[in-house]
C-alpha positions in Angstrom: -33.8 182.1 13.8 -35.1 184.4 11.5 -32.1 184.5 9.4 -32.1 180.8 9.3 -35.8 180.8 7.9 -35.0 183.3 5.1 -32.1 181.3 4.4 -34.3 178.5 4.0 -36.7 180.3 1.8 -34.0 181.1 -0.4 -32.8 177.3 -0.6 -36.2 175.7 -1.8 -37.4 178.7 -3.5 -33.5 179.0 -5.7 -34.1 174.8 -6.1 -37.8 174.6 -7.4 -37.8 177.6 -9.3 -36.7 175.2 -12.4 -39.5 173.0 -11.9 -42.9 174.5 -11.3 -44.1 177.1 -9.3 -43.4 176.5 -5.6 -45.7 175.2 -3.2 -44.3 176.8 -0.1 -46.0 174.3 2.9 -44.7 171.1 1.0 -41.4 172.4 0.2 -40.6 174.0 3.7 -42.9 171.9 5.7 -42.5 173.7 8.4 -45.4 174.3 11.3 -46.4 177.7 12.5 -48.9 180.7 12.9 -47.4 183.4 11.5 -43.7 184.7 10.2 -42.3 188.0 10.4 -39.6 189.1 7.9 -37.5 192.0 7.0 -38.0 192.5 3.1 -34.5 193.7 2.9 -32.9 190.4 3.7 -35.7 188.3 1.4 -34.6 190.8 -1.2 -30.9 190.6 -0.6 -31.6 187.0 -0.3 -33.1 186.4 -3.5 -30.7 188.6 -5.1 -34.4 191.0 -6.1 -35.6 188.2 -7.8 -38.4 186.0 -6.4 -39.7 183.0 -8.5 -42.9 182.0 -8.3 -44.5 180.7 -5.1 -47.5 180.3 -2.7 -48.3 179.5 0.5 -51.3 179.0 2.4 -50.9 181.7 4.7 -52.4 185.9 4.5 -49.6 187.7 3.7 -49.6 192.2 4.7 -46.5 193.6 3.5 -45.4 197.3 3.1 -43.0 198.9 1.4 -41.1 201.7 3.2 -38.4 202.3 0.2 -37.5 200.5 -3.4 -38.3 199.8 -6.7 -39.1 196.9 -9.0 -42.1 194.6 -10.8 -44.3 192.3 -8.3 -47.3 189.9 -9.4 -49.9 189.3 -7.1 -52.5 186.7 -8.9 -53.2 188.7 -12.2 -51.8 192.0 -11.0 -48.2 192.9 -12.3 -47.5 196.6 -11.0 -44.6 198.9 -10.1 -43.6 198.7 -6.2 -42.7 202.1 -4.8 -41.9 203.5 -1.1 -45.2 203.4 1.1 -47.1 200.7 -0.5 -48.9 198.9 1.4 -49.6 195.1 -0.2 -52.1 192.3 0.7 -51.7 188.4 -0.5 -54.6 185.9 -0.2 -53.8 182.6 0.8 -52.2 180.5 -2.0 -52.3 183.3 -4.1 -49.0 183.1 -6.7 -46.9 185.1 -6.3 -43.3 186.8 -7.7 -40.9 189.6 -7.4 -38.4 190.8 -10.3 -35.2 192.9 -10.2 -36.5 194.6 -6.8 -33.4 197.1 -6.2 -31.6 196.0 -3.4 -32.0 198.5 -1.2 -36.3 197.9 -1.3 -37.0 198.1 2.5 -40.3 197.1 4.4 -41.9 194.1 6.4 -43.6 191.1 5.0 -45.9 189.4 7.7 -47.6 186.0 7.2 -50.5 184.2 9.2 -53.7 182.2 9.5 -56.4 181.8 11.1 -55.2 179.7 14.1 -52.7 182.5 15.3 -55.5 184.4 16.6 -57.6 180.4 18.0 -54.4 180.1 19.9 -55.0 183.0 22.2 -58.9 182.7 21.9 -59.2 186.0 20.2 -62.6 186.5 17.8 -61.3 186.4 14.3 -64.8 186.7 12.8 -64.0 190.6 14.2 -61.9 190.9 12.0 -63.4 189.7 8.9 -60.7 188.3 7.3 -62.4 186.8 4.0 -63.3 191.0 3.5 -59.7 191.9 2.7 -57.9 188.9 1.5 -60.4 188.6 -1.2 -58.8 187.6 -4.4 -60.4 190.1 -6.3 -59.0 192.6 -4.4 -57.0 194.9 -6.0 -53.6 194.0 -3.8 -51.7 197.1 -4.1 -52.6 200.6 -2.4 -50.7 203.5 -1.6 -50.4 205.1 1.8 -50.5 208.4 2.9 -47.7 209.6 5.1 -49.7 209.1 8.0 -50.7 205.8 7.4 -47.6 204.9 6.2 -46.0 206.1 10.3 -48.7 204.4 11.6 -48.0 201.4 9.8 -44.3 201.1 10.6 -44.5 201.4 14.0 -46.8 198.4 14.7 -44.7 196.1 12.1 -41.5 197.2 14.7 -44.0 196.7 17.6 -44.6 193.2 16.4 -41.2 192.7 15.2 -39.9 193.4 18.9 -43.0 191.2 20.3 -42.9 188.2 17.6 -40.8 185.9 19.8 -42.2 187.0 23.1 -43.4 184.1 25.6 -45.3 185.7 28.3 -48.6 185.8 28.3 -49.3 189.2 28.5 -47.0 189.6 25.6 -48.6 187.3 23.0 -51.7 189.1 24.4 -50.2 192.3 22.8 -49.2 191.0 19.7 -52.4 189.8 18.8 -53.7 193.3 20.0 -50.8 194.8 17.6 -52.0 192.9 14.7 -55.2 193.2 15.3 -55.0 196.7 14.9 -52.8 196.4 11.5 -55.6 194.7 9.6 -57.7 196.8 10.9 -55.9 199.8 9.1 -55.4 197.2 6.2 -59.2 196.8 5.6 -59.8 200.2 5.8 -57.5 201.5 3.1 -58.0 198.4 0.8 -62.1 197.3 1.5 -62.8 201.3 1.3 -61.4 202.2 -1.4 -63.7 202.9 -4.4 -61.5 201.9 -6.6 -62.0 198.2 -4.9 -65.1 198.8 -4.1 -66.8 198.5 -7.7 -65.8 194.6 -7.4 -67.5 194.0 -4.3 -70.2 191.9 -5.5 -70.9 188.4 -4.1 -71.5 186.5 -7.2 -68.1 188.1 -9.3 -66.1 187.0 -5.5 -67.6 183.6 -5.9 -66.8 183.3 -9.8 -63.1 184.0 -9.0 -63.1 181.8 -6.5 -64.6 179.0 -8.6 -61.9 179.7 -11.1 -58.8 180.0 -9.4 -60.4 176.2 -8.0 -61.2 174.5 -11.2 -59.4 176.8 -14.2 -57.1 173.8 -15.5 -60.2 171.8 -15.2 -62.7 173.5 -17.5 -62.8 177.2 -19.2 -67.0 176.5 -19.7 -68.5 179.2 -18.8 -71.5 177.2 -18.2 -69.7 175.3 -15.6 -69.2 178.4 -13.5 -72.5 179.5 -14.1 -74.3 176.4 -13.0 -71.9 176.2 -9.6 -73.8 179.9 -9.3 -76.9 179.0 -9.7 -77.2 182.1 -12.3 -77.6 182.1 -16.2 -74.2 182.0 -18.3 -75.9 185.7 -19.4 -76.1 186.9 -16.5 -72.7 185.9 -15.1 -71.5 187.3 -18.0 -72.7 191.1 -17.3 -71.3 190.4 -13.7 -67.8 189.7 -14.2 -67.6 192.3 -17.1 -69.5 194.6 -14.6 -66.5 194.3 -12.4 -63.4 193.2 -14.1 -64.6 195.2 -18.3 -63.9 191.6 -19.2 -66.8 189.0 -19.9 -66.7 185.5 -18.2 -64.7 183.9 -20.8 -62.2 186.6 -21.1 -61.5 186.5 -17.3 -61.2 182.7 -17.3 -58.6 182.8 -20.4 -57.0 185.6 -19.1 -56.3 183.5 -15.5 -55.3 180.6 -17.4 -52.9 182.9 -19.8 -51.6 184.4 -16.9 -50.4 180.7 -15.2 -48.8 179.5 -18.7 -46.8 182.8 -18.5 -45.1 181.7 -15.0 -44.8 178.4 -16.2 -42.8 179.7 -19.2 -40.8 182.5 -17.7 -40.0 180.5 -14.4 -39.7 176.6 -15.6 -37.9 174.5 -17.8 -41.4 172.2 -18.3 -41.8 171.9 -21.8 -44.8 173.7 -23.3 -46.7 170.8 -24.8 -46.5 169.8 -21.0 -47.6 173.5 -19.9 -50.6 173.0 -22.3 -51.7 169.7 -21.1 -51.3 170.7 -17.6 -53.5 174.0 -18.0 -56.3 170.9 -19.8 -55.3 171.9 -23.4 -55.3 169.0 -25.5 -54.6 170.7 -28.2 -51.4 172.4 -27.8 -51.9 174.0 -31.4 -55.2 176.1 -29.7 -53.2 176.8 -26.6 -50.6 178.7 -29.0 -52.9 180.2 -30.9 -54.8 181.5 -27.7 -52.0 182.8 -26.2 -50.5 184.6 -28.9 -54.0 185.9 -29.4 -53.8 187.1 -25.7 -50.6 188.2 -25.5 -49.3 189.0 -28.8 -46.5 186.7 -29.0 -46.2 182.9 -29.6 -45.6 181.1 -26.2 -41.7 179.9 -27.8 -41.4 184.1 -28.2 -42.5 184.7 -24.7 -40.2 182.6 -23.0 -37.3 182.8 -24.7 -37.8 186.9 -23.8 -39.0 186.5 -20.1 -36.3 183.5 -18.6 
C-alpha cells in the first residue's frame, strides 16, 4: 500500500510540476488521517528532486542520513543526518538534488487523527509548533535523535494496525513525538525571539492575502495596530520591516513559479497582483539581483 501511495505521489507530483505548484489534496484526492513514509523511497522516487507542493496536512520529518537543499515556506537550508523538520499545513514546499542515499521518516496528519480516537488535541497544542514563523529546521542531539527513531519505527510497525488497543498506542506513540517536537523547536531561543502574537498573526495574514495586496496598511488594520507599530514588530522578529517581509514572501513565490513552471512570467506577475509586469521585474531583480528571465533560465 505504501509503495502504491509513493508511487502515486511521484505520478501527480512528476505531471504538475510543469504547471504550477502542486496542490496535493486536489491532485491525489485521496481521504485520510495521517501517512507514514520512508524518505528513502520518496527520494529514490523523485529521483532527489521534489517540485513544489503542499498539502493541508502537519508534516514531522527527520533525517537520519543525506545531503541536499530543502525549502520550507521562506527557508532554503542544507539537510544533514539528524535533522529534525516541521511543515505547517499548506506550507510550500521542495526538495533539490537530495543524495540518494538521504534516509529518515516523513509523517503527515491532522487534526481528526487524534478526534477519531477521542484523544485531547488541545494537549498538544498543535498551532504552538506548526506555526509558520517557526524556524522549520533543528538539529538533534544524539539522544534525541535515538529517541526519535525508535517511535517513527514504533509507528511504522503500528500504522496499519486495527485493534483497538493498537490504534490506542499509536496515538500514544505520536503523541509523545510532538511532544519531543515542541520541545526542541518551541524552546529553542533561537525560535523563541519570534514568538510574538501579533508578528504570528501578520504572517498569517500574509501567506492569506499576499497576491491580493502588499499594503502594509491592509495588514495593519486586520491587526487592529498602527502600520508604525507593525512595522517595529515584524522587524523586531524577522530584522525586516513589514514591507520587506511581504515583498520578500511574494519574491519567494515568483521564484518557484519560475524555477518549477513553464507559466509565462507576465502571467507569474499578474498572478502574484502585479499589473505592471515592468515593477515586478524591477522588484525582483532588486530583491534578488537578477532579472526574473536570468533567474529562470539558471534555476529550471
Amino acid at each position: 500500500m505504501e509503495s502504491k501511495i509513493i508511487t502515486d505521489y511521484g505520478r501527480v507530483l512528476r505531471k504538475g510540476s510543469i504547471k504550477t505548484i502542486v496542490d496535493l489534496d486536489e491532485s491525489l484526492k485521496i481521504d485520510f488521517s495521517f501517512q507514514l513514509h520512508s524518505i528513502h523511497d520518496l527520494v529514490n522516487e523523485f529521483e532527489g528532486i521534489m517540485p513544489p507542493n503542499r498539502i493541508s496536512h502537519n508534516i514531522l520529518a527527520f533525517i537520519k542520513n543525506g545531503s541536499g537543499e530543502k525549502i520550507i515556506g521562506n527557508h532554503r537550508f542544507r539537510i544533514h543526518p539528524n535533522l529534525g523538520l516541521i511543515f505547517p499545513k499548506n506550507i510550500i514546499h521542495s526538495t533539490n538534488k537530495w543524495s540518494l542515499d538521504t534516509s529518515g521518516y516523513m509523517l503527515s496528519f491532522n487534526e481528526s487523527l487524534f478526534e477519531e480516537h477521542h484523544f485531547p488535541v488541545t494537549f498538544l497544542q498543535l498551532p504552538t509548533l506548526f506555526k509558520l514563523s517557526t524556524i522549520p529546521y533543528r538539529p538533534f542531539n544524539k539522544f534525541t535523535s535515538q529517541k526519535v527513531q525508535t517511535l517513527f519505527e514504533e509507528l511504522k510497525l503500528l500504522q496499519n494496525a486495527i485493534e483497538p488497543g493498537d490504534r490506542k498506542i499509536f496515538i500514544l506513540k505520536l503523541s509523545e513525538l510532538i511532544v519531543i517536537y515542541q520541545k526542541e523547536f518551541v524552546n529553542n531561543k533561537a525560535i523563541a525571539k519570534n514568538a510574538n502574537c501579533i508578528f504570528d498573526k501578520f504572517v498569517d495574514f500574509v501567506e492569506a492575502k499576499f497576491k491580493k495586496t502588499r499594503e502594509v496598511k491592509f495588514y495593519a488594520t486586520l491587526l487592529s495596530v498602527h502600520p508604525n507599530h507593525l512595522n517595529k514588530i515584524v522587524r523586531a522578529s524577522s530584522k525586516m520591516s513589514a514591507k520587506e517581509y511581504i515583498h520578500h514572501r511574494i519574491i519567494n513565490e515568483a521564484k518557484y513559479l519560475l524555477s518549477a513552471t513553464s507559466i509565462p512570467m507576465k502571467e507569474i506577475a499578474f498572478e502574484l497582483g502585479f499589473a505592471d509586469y515592468i515593477y515586478f521585474s524591477r522588484l525582483f531583480k532588486r530583491l534578488v539581483e537578477q532579472t526574473p528571465v536570468h533567474y529562470r533560465k539558471y534555476n529550471t
